[in-house]
C-alpha positions as CSV (number, residue, x, y, z in Angstrom):
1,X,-18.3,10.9,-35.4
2,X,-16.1,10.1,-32.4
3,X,-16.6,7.7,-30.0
4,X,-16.6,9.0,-26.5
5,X,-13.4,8.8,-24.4
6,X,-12.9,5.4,-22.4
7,X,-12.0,6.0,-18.7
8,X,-8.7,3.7,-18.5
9,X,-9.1,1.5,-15.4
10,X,-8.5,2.7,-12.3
11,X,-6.0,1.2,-10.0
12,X,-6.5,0.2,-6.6
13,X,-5.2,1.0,-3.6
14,X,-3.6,-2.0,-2.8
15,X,-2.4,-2.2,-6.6
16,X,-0.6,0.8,-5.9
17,X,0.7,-0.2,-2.6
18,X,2.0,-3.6,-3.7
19,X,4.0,-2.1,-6.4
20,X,5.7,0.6,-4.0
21,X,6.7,-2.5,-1.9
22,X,7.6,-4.6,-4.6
23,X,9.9,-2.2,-6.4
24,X,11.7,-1.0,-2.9
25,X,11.8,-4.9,-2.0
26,X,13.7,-5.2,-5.6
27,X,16.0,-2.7,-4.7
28,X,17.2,-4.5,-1.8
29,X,15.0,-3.2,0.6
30,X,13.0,-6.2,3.6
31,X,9.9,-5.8,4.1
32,X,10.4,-5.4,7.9
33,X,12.6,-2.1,7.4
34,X,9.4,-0.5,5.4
35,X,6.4,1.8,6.7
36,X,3.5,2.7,5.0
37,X,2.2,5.8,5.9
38,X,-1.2,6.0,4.5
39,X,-4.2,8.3,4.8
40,X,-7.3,7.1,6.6
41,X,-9.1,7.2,3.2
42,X,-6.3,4.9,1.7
43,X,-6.4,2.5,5.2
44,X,-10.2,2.0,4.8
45,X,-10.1,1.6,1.0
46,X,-7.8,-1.1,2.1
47,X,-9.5,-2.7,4.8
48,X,-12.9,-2.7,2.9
49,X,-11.0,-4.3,-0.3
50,X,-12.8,-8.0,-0.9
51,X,-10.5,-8.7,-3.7
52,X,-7.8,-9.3,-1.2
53,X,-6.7,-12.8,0.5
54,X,-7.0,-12.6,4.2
55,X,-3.2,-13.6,4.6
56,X,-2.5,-9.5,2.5
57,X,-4.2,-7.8,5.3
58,X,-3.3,-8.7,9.2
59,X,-4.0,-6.9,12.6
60,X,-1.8,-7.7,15.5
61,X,-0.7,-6.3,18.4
62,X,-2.6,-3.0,17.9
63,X,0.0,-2.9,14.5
64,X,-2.0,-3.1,11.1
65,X,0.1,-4.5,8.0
66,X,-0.3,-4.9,4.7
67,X,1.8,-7.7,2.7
68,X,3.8,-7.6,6.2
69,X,4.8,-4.0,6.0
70,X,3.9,-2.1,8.7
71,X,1.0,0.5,8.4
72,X,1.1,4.0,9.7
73,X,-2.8,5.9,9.5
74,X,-2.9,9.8,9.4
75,X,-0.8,12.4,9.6
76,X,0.1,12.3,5.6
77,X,-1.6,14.7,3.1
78,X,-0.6,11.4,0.6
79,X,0.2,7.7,0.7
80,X,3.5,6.9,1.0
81,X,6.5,4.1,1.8
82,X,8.5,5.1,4.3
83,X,12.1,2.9,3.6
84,X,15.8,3.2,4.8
85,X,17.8,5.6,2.5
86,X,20.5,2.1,2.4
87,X,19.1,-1.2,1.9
88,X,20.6,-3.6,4.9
């Protein structure tokens, strides 16, 4: 008799997001020159995350960010980082 199939964890939003900034910010990319360009599902999954320190999340001057990249709601189909093509 098999067991039934385990569901493998499911990542997070802002799982997912950190990595797309961590590996463009390892290729030589700031912080400051990215854009995420998320869905409005994706923005509220993120805004309604408790795991998350307040310091990940901050609201100012009408700009959302998330680990001090800029956030961009709407107007995708997907979640994605927007980034220079060259790293300055």
């Amino acid at each position: 008799m098999t067991s039934p199939a385990r569901e493998s964890p499911r990542i997070t939003t802002a799982t997912r997001l950190k990595e797309l900034i961590e590996a463009a910010e390892a290729g030589g990319v700031l912080r400051e020159d990215m854009v995420l360009r998320l869905t409005f599902g994706d923005v509220s999954q993120l805004k309604r995350d408790a795991s998350l320190a307040l310091e990940d999340i901050r609201f100012a001057g009408g700009v959302m960010r998330f680990l001090g990249v800029k956030i961009e709601q709407g107007g995708v189909a997907e979640s994605i980082l927007d980034r220079p093509t060259k790293p300055s």
